[in-house]
C-alpha positions in Angstrom: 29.0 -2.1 -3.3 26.6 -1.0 -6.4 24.5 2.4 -5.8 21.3 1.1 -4.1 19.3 4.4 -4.3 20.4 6.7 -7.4 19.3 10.0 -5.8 20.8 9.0 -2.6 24.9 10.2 -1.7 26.8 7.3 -1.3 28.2 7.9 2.2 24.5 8.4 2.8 23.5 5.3 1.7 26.7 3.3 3.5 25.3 5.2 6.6 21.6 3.7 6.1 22.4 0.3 5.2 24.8 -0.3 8.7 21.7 0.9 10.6 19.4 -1.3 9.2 22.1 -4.2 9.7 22.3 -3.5 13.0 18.7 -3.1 13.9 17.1 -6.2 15.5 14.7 -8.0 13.7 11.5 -7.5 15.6 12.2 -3.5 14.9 12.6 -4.7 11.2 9.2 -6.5 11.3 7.9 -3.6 13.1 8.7 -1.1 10.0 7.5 -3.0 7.3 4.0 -3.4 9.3 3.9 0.2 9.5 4.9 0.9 5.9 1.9 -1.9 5.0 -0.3 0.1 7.4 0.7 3.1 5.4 -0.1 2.1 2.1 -3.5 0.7 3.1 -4.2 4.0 4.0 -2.6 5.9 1.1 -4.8 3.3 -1.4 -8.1 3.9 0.8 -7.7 7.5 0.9 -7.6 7.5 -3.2 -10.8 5.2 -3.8 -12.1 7.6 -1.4 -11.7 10.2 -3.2 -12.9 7.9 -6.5 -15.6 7.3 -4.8 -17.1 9.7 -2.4 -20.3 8.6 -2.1 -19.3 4.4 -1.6 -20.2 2.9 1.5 -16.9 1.3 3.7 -17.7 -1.8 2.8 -17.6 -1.2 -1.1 -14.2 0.7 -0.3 -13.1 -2.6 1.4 -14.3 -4.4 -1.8 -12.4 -2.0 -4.1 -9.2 -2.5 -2.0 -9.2 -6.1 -2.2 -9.5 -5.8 -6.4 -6.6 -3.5 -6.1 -5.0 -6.2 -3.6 -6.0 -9.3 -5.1 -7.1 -8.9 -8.9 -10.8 -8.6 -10.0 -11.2 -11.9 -10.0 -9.9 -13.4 -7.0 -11.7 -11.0 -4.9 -14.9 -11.6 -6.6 -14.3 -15.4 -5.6 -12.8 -14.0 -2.2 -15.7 -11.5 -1.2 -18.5 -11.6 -4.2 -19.3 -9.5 -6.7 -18.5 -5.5 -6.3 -21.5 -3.4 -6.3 -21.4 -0.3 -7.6 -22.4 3.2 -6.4 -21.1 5.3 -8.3 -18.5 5.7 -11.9 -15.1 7.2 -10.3 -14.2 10.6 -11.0 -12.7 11.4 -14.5 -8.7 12.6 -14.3 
């Protein structure tokens, strides 16, 4: 079997891969909706800090262009209005 994970042992690896083949799928499903969860938060959390001063909704609004695209969230959910430039890095 190729290396999956290049800064991961092998044996390692070989370990983590028999779990996950023996975990049942509803424990699967359950992961990868708390890793989505995860992100959502992670992504929020950064046009937060963007953005301090946006309202929730705009921070929805700014999720959904990172999500969708620009433009299919503008057809989703209207155009973004702006409160303030984000922060320069």
């Amino acid at each position: 079997m190729t290396q999956v994970f290049i800064d991961t042992p092998p044996e390692t690896e070989r370990v983590l891969f028999a779990l996950l083949r023996e975990m049942p799928p509803w424990r699967k499903v359950e992961m990868v909706v708390q890793l989505n969860q995860t992100v959502h938060e992670l992504a929020l959390a950064g046009l937060r800090e963007r953005y301090p001063s946006a309202s929730s909704k705009e921070l929805r609004r700014r999720l959904a262009d990172m999500a969708l695209g620009p433009e299919l969230a503008e057809n989703a959910y209207g155009p973004l209005t702006e409160t303030e430039e984000p922060h320069a890095a």
